[in-house]
C-alpha atoms as a printed R data frame, in Angstrom:
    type eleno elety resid chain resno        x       y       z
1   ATOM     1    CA   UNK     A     1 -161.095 106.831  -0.110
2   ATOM     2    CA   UNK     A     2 -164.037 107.226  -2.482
3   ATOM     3    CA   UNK     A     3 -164.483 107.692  -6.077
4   ATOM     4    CA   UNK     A     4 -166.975 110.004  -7.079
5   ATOM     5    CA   UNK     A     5 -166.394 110.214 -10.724
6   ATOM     6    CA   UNK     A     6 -169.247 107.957 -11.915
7   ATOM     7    CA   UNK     A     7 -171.469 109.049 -14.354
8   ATOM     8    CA   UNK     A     8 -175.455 110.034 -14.133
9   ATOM     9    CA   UNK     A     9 -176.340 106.782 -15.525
10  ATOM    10    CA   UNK     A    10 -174.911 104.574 -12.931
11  ATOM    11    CA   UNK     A    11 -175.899 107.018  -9.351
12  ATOM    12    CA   UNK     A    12 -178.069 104.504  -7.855
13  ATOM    13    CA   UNK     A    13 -174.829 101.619  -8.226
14  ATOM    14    CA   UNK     A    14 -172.443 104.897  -6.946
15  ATOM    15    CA   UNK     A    15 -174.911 106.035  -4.044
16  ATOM    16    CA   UNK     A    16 -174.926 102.468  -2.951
17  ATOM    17    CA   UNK     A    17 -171.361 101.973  -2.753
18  ATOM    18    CA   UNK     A    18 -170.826 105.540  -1.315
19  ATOM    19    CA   UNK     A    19 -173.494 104.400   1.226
20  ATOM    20    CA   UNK     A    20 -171.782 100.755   1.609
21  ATOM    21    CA   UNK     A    21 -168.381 102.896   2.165
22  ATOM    22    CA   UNK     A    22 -169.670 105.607   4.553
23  ATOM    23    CA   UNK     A    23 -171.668 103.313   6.799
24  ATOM    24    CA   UNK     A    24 -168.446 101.108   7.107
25  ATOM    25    CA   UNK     A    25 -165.850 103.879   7.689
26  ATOM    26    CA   UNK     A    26 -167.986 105.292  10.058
27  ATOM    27    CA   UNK     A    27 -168.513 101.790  11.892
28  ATOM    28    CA   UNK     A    28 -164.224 101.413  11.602
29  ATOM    29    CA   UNK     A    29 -164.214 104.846  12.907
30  ATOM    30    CA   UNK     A    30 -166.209 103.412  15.930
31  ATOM    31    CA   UNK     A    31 -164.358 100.524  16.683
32  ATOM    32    CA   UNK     A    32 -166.863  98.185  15.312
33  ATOM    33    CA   UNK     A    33 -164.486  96.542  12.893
34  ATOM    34    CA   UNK     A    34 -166.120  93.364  12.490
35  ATOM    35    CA   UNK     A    35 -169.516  95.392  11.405
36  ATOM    36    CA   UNK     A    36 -167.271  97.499   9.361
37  ATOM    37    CA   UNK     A    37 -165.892  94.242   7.375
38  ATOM    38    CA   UNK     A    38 -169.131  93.699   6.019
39  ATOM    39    CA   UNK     A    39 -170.084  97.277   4.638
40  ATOM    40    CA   UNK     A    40 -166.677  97.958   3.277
41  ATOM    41    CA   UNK     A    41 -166.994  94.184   1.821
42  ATOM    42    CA   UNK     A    42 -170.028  95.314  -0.138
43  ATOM    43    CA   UNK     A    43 -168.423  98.538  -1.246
44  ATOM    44    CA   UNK     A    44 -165.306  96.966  -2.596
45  ATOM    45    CA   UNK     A    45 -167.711  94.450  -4.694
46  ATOM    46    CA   UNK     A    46 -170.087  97.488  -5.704
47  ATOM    47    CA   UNK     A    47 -166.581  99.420  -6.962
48  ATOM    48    CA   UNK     A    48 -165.951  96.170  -9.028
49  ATOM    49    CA   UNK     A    49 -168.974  95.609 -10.451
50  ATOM    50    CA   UNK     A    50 -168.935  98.944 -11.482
51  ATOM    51    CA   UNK     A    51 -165.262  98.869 -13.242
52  ATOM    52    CA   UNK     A    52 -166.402  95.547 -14.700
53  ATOM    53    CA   UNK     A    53 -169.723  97.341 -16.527
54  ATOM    54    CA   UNK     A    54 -167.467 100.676 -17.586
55  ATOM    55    CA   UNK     A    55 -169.174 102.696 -15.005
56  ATOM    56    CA   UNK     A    56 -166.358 104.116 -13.098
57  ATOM    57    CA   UNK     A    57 -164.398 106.901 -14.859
58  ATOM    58    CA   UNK     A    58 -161.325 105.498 -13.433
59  ATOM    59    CA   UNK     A    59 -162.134 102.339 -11.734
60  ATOM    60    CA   UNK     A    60 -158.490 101.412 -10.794
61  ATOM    61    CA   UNK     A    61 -158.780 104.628  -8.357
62  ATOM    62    CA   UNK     A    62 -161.979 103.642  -7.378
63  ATOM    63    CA   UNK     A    63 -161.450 100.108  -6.705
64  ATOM    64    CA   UNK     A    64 -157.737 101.325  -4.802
65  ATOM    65    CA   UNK     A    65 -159.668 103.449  -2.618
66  ATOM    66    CA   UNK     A    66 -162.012 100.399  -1.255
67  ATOM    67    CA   UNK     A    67 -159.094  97.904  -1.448
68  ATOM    68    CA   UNK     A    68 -157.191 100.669   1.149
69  ATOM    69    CA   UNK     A    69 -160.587 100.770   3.362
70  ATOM    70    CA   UNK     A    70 -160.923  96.657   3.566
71  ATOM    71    CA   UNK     A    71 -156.987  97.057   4.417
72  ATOM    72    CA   UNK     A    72 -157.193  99.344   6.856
73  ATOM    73    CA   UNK     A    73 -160.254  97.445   8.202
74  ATOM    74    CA   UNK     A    74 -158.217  93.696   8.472
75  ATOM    75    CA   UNK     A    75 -155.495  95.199   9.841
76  ATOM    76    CA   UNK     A    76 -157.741  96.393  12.892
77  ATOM    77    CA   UNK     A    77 -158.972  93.039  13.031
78  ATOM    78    CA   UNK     A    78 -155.833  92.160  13.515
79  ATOM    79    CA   UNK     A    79 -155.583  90.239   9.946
80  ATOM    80    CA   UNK     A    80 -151.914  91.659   8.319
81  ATOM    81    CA   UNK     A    81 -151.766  89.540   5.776
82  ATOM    82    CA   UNK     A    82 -155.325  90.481   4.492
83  ATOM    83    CA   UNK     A    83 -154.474  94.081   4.838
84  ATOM    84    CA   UNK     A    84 -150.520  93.557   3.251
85  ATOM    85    CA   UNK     A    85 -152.657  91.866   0.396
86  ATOM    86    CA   UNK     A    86 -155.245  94.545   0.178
87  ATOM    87    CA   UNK     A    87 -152.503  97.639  -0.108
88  ATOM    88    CA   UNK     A    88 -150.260  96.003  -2.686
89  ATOM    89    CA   UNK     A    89 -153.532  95.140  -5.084
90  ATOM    90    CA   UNK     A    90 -154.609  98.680  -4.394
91  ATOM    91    CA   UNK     A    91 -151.345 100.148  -4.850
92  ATOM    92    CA   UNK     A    92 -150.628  98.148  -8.658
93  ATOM    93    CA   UNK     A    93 -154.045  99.559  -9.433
94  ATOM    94    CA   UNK     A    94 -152.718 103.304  -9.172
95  ATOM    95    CA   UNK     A    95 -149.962 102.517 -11.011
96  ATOM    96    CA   UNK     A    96 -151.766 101.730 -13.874
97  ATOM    97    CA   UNK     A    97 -154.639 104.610 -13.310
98  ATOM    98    CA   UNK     A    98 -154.995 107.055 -15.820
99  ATOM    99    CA   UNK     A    99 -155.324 109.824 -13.261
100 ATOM   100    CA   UNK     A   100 -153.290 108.633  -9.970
101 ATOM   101    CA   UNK     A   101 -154.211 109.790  -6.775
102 ATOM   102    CA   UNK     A   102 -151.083 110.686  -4.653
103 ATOM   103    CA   UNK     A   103 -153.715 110.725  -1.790
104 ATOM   104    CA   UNK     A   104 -154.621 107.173  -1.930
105 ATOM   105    CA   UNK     A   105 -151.147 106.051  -2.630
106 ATOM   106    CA   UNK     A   106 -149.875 108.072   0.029
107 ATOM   107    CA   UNK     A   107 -152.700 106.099   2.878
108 ATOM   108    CA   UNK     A   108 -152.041 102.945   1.048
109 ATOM   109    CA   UNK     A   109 -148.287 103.289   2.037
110 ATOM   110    CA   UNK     A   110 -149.358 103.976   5.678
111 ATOM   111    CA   UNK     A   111 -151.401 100.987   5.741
112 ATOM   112    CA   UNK     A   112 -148.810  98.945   3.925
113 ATOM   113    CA   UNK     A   113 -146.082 100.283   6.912
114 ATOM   114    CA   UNK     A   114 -148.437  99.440   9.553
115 ATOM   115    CA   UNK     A   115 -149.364  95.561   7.996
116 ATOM   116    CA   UNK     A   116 -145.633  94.746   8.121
């Protein structure tokens, strides 16, 4: 899940995090989970920074989206309570976006199913 809402002043910060996300959904994808940790690690902390500076248009969706990717991540690793931690952040942070995503609730509730 990736937010693409940011604004022309912040692309290089968005392309890294987009990068950061890509390279480790594509490494998850793969089965390289514990190479995946790392880039979806970075993205999370790139999404933050980002919500932290008022870059994101709607950072709770942004930072619910890499929250749901470091979830899905842990839970391959076999970590549930990382991922059971990661979905229920995620999911308070759509609650209180101004635009929710039913698309990013709706995989954070499959990861949350899976983590229990």
């Amino acid at each position: 899940a990736v937010c693409a809402t940011l604004p022309a002043s912040a692309m290089p910060r968005r392309e890294a995090r987009l990068a950061a996300n890509l390279h480790g959904a594509l490494l998850h994808l793969a089965g390289d989970y514990e190479e995946a940790e790392e880039f979806l690690d970075e993205a999370l902390a790139l999404a933050e920074a980002a919500a932290r500076h008022g870059l994101a248009h709607d950072q709770f969706v942004c930072c619910a989206g890499a929250l749901g990717d470091v979830g899905s991540n842990a839970l391959a690793l076999g970590d549930a309570g990382k991922a059971l931690a990661c979905s229920k952040r995620a999911e308070y942070m759509l609650n209180r976006a101004y635009r929710p995503s039913h698309a990013a609730q709706g995989a954070l509730r499959v990861t949350l199913g899976l983590s229990q």
